[in-house]
LODO-368373 format. One record per atom (N, C-alpha, C): residue in three letters; x, y, z. Coordinates in steps of 0.2 Angstrom, whole numbers, plus 2048, in hexadecimal, padded with zeros to 3 digits. Example, Ala and Ser with C-alpha at 12.3 -4.5 7.8 and 13.67 -1.06 7.14 Angstrom:
<nodes>
Ala8427E4827Ala83E7EA827Ala8427F0827Ser8407F5823Ser8447FB824Ser840800827
</nodes>
This chain:
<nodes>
UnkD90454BCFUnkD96453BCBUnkD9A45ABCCUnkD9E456BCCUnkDA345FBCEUnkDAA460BC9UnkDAD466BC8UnkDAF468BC2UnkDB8463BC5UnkDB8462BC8UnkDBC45DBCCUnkDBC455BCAUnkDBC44FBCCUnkDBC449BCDUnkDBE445BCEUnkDC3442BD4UnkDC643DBD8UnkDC2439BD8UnkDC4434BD5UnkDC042EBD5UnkDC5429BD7UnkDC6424BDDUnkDC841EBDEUnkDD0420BDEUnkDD5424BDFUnkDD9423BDEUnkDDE422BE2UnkDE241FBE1UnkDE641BBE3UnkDF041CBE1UnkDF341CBE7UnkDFC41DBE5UnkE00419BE9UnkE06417BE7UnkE07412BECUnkE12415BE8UnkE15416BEEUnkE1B418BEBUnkE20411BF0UnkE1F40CBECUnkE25405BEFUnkE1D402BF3UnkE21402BFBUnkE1D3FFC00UnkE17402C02UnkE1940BBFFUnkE1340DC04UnkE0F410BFFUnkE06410C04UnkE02411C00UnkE00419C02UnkE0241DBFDUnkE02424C00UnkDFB427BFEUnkDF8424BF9UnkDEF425BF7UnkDED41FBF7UnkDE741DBFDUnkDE2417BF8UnkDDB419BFAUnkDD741ABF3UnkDD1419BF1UnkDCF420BF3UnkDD2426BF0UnkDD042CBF0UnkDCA42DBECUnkDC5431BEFUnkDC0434BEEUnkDC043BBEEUnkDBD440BEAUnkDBD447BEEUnkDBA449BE4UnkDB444FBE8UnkDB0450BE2UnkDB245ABE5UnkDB445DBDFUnkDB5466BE1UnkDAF468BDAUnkDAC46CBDFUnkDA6470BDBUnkDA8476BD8UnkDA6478BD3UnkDA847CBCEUnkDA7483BD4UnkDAA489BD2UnkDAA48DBD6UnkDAA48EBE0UnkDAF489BE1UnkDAE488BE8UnkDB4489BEBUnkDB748BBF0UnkDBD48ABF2UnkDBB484BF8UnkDC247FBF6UnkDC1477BF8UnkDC8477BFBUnkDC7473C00UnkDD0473C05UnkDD046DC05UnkDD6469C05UnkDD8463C09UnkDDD464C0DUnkDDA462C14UnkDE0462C18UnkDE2459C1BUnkDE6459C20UnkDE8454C20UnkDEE454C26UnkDF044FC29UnkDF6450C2EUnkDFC44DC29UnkE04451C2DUnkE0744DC27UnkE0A447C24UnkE0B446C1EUnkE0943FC19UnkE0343CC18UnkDFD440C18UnkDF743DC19UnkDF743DC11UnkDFA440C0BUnkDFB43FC04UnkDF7444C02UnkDF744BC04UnkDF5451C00UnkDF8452BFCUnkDFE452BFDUnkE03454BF7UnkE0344FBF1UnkE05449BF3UnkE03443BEEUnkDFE445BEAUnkDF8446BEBUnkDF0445BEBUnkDF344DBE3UnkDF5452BE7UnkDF5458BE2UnkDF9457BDCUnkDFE453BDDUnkE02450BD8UnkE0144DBD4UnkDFA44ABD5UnkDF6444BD1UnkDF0449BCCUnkDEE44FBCFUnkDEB453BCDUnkDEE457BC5UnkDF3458BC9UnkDF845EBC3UnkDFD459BBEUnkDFE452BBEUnkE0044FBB8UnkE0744DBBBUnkE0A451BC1UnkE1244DBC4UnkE12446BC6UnkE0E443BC6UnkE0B43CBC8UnkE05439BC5UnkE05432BC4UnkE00430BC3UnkDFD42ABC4UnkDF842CBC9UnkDF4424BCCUnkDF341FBCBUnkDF7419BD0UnkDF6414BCDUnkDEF410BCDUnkDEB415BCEUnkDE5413BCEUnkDDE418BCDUnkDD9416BCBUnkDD641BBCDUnkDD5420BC5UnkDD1427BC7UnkDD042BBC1UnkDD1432BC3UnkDD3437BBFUnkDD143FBC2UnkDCC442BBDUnkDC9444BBDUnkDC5448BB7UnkDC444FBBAUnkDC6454BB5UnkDC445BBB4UnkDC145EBAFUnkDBA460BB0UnkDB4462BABUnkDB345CBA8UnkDB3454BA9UnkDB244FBA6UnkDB744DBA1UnkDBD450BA2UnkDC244DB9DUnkDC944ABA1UnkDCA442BA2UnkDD0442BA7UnkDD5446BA5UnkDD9446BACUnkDDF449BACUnkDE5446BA8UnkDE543FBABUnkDEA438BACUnkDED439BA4UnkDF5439BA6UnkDF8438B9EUnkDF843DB9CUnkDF6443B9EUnkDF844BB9DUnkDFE44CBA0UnkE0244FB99UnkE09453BA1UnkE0445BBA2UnkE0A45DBA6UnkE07461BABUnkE07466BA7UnkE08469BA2UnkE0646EB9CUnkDFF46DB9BUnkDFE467B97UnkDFA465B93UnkDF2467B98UnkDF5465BA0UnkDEE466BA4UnkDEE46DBA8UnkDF4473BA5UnkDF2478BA5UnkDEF47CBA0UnkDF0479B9BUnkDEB47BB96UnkDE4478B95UnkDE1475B9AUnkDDE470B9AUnkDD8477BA1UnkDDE47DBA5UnkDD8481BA7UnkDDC47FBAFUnkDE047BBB0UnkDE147BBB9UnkDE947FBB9UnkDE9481BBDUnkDEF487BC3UnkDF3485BC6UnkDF8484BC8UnkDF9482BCEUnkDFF488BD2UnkDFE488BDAUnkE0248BBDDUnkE07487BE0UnkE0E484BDFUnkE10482BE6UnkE13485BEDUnkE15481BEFUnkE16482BF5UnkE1C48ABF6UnkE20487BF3UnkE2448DBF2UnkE25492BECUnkE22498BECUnkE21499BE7UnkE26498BDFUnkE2449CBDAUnkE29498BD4UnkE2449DBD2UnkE2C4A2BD1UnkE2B4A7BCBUnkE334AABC9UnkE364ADBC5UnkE3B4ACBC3UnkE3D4B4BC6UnkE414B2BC9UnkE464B8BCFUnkE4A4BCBCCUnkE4B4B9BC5UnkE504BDBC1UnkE4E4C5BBDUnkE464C3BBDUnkE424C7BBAUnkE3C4CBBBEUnkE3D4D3BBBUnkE374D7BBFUnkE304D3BBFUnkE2D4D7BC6UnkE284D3BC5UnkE234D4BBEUnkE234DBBBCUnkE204DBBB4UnkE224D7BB0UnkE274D3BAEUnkE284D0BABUnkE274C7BAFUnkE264C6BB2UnkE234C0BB5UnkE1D4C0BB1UnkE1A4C5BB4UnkE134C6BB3UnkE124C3BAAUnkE154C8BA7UnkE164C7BA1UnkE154C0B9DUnkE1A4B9BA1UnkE1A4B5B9FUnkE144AEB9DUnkE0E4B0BA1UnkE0A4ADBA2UnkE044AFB9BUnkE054B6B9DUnkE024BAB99UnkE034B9B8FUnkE084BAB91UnkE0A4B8B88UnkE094B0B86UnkE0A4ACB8BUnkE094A3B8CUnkE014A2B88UnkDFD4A6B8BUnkDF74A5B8DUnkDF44A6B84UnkDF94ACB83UnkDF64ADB7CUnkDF64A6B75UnkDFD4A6B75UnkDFF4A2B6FUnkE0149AB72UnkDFD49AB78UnkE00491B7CUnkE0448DB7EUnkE09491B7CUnkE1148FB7EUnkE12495B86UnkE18491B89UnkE19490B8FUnkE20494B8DUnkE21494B88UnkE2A497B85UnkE2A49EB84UnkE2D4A1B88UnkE2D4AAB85UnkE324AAB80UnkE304B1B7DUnkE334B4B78UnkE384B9B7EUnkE3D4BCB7DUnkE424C0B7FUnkE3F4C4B82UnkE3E4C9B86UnkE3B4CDB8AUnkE3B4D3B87UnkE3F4D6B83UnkE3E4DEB80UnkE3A4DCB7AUnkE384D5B77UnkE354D3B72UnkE2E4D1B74UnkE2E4CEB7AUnkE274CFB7EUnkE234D4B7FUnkE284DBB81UnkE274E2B82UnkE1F4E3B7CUnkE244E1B77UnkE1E4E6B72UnkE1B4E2B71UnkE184DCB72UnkE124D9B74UnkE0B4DEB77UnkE084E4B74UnkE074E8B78UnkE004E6B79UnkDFB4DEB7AUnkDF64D8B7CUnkDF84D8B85UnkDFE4D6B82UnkE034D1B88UnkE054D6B8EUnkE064DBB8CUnkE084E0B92UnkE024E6B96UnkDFD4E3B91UnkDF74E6B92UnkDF54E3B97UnkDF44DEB95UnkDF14D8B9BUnkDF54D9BA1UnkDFB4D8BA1UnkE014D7BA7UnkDFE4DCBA9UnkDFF4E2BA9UnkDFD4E6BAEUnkDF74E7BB0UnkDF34E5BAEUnkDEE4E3BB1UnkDEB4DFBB5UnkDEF4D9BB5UnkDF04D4BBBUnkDF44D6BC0UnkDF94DCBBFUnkDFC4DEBC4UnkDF74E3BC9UnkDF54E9BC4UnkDEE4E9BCBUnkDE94E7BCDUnkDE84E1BC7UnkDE24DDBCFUnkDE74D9BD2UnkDED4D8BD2UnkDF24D5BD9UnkDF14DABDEUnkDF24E2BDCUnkDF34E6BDEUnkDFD4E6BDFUnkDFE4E6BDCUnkE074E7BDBUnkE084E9BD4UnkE034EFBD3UnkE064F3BCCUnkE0B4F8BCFUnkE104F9BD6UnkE114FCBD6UnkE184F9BD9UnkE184F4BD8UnkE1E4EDBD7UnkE214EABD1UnkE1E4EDBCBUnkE204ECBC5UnkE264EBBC5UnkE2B4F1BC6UnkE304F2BC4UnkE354EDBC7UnkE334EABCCUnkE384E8BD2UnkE3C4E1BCEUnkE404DDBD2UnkE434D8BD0UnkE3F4D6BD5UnkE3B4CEBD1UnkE384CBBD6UnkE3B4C6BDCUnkE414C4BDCUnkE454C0BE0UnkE464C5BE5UnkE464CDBE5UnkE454D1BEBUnkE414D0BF0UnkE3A4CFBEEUnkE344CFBF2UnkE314CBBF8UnkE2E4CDBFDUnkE2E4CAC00UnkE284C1BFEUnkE284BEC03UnkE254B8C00UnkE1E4BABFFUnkE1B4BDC04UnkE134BDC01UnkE154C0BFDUnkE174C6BF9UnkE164C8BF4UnkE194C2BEDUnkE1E4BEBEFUnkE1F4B9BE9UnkE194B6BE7UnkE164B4BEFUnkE114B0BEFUnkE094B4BE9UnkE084B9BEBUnkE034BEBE9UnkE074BDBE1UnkE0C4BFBDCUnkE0D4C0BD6UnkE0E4B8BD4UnkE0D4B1BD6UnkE0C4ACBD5UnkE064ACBD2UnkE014ADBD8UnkDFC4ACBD7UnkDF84AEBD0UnkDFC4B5BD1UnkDF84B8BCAUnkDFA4B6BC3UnkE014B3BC4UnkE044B4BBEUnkE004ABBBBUnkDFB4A7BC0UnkDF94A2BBFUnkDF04A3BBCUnkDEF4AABC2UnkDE94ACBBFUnkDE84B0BB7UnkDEF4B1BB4UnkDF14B2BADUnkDEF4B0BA8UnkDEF4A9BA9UnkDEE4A3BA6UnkDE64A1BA5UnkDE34A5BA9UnkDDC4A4BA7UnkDDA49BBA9UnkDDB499BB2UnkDD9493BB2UnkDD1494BB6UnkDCF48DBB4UnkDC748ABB7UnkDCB488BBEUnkDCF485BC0UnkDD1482BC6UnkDD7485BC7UnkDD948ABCFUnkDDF48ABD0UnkDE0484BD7UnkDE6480BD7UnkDE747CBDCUnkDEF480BE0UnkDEB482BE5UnkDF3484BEBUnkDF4480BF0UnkDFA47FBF0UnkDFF477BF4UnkE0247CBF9UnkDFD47EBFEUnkE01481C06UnkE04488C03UnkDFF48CBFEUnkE01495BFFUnkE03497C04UnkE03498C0AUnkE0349AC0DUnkE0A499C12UnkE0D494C11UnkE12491C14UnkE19495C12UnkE1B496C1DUnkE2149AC1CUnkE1F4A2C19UnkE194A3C1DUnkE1B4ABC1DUnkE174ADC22UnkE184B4C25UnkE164B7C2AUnkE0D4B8C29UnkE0B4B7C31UnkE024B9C32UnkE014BFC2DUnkE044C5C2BUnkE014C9C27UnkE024C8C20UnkE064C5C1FUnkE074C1C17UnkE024BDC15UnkE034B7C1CUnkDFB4B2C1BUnkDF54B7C1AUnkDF34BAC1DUnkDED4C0C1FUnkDEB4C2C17UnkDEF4C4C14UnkDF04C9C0DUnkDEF4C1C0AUnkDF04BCC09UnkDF04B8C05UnkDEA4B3C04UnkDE84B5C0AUnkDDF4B2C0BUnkDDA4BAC09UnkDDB4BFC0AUnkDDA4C2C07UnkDD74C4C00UnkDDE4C1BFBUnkDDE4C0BF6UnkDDA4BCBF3UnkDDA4B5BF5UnkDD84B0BF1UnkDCF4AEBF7UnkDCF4B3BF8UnkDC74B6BFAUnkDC64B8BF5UnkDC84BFBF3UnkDC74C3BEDUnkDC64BEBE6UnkDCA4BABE6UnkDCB4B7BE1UnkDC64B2BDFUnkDC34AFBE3UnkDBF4ADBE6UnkDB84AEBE3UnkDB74B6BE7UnkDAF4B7BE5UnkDAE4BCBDFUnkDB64BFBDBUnkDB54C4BD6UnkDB64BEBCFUnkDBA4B6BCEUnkDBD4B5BC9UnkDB74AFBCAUnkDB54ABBC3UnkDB34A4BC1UnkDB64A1BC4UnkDBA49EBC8UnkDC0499BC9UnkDBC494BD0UnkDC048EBCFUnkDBE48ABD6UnkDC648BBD8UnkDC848BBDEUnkDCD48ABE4UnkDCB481BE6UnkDD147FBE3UnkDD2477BE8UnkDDB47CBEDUnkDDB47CBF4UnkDE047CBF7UnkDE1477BFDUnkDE9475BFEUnkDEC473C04UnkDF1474C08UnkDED475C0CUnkDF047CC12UnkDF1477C19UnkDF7479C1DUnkDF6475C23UnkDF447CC28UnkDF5482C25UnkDF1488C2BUnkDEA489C2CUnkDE6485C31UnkDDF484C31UnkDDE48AC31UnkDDF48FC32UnkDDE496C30UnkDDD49AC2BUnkDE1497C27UnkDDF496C1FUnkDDA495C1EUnkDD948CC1FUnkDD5487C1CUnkDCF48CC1FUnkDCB48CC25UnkDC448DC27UnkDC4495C24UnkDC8499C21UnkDC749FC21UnkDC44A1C19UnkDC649BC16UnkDC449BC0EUnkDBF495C0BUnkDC348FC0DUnkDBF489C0CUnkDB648AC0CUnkDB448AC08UnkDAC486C0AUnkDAA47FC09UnkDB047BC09UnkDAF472C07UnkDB646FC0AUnkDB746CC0EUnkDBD466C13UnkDBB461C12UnkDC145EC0FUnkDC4456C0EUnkDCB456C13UnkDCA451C17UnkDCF450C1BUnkDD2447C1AUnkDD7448C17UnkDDB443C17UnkDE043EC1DUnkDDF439C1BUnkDE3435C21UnkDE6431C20UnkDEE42EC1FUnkDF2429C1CUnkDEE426C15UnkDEE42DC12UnkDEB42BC0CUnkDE542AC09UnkDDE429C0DUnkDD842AC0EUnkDD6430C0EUnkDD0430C0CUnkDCB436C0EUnkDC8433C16UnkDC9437C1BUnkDC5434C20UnkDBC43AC20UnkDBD43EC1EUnkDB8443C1EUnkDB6448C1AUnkDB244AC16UnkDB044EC13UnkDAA454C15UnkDAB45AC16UnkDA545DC19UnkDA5465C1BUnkDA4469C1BUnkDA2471C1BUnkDA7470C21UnkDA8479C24UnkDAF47BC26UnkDAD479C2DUnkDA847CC2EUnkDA147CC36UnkDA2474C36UnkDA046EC34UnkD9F468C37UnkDA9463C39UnkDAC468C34UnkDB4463C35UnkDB6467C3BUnkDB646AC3DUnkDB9470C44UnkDB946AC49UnkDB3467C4AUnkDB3463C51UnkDB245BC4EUnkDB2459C49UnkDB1453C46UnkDB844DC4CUnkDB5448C4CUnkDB7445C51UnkDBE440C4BUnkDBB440C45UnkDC143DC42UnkDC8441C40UnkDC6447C3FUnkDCC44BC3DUnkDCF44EC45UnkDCC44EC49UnkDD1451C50UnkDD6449C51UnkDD2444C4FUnkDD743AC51UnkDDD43EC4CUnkDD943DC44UnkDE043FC40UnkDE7445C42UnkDE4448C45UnkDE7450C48UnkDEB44DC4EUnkDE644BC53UnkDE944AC5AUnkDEC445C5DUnkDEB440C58UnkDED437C5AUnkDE9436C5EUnkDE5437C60UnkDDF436C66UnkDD7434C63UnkDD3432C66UnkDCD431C63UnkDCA437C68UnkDC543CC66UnkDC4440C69UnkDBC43FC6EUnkDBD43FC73UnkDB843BC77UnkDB143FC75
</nodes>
């Protein structure tokens, strides 16, 4: 049983069936990848995880408690993260004060800050911020306006501002996407670190197989909606069903 649980699920938007009869079990402590060609409904699939959708069929359970009918607050409180694709953190504001806002969220449950110079003397909440700024390693980024920064580094003050929150499950929807090989590089780096220093499971969906086998210890490969395979990083590489889904070819 896994601190995870797709069970049967199923999505259907009009005519098209963009999930049927999803399966997929994420073990506590693991980094798990779904990869997939595109609209094979990873995204769908993550949507149905974090509360923006909700399956016409089917179940999700986390630590044994479904998801279904949570908004997406309720099943952040509930312990799950999420990264999307493009990062989302407030460009108006230093990075210490991004930082900030998770930090104070965390404490009193609410999502709604108080004024920033009223934040300030929160002196729990700034203690902490800074703290999650040196395990980002960008306590020396505090100051900056975060809309300056380059993308891995939004990406990197994301991340943490989600590790703030103290979750069991962080899920990232293509980290990685749209930034240079040494951006990627530092960002697998990271969530290595993340990885073998913190309690957390990593659910990620990556189309940079470079990512995927660099982190993953567990592939789920989707296909118009299907799981067609489930299995360590070593046996998907040469699997004859994911190079068909990849290459339109059946691999001889």
């Amino acid at each position: 049983m896994g601190i995870l649980e797709v069970k049967d699920v199923g999505k259907r938007f009009g005519g098209l069936q963009a999930l049927g009869d999803v399966n997929l079990s994420v073990k506590e402590n693991t980094v798990h990848a779904i990869i997939g060609p595109n609209g094979a409904g990873k995204s769908t699939l993550l949507n149905c995880l974090v509360g923006k959708l909700i399956p016409d069929t089917g179940s999700v359970m986390f630590d044994g408690q479904s998801v279904l009918g949570r908004s997406p607050h309720e099943i952040n409180q509930m312990g799950i993260s999420r990264v999307f694709q493009t990062p989302e953190i407030f460009g108006d504001l230093s990075v210490m004060e991004n930082m900030m806002i998770p930090c104070f969220a965390k404490r009193d449950g609410s999502f709604r800050m108080r004024a920033i110079e009223n934040t300030m003397r929160e002196k729990d909440v700034v203690e902490k911020a800074e703290a999650m700024l040196v395990d980002m390693n960008m306590a020396d980024k505090r100051h900056m306006n975060a809309a300056s920064m380059s993308r891995g580094d939004k990406r990197r003050l994301e991340i943490g501002m989600c590790l703030a929150q103290e979750p069991r499950l962080l899920l990232l929807d293509e980290p990685t996407a749209g930034m240079a090989r040494a951006d990627t590089n530092n960002t697998i780096d990271l969530l290595k670190q993340i990885s073998d220093e913190r309690d957390i499971t990593i659910a990620i969906i990556e189309h940079d197989m470079h990512v995927v086998f660099s982190l993953a210890q567990r592939i789920t490969v989707l296909a118009q909606g299907t799981p067609l395979v489930e299995d360590n990083p070593e046996n998907i590489k040469g699997h004859p069903k994911v190079r068909e889904a990849y290459l339109g070819e059946t691999a001889a």
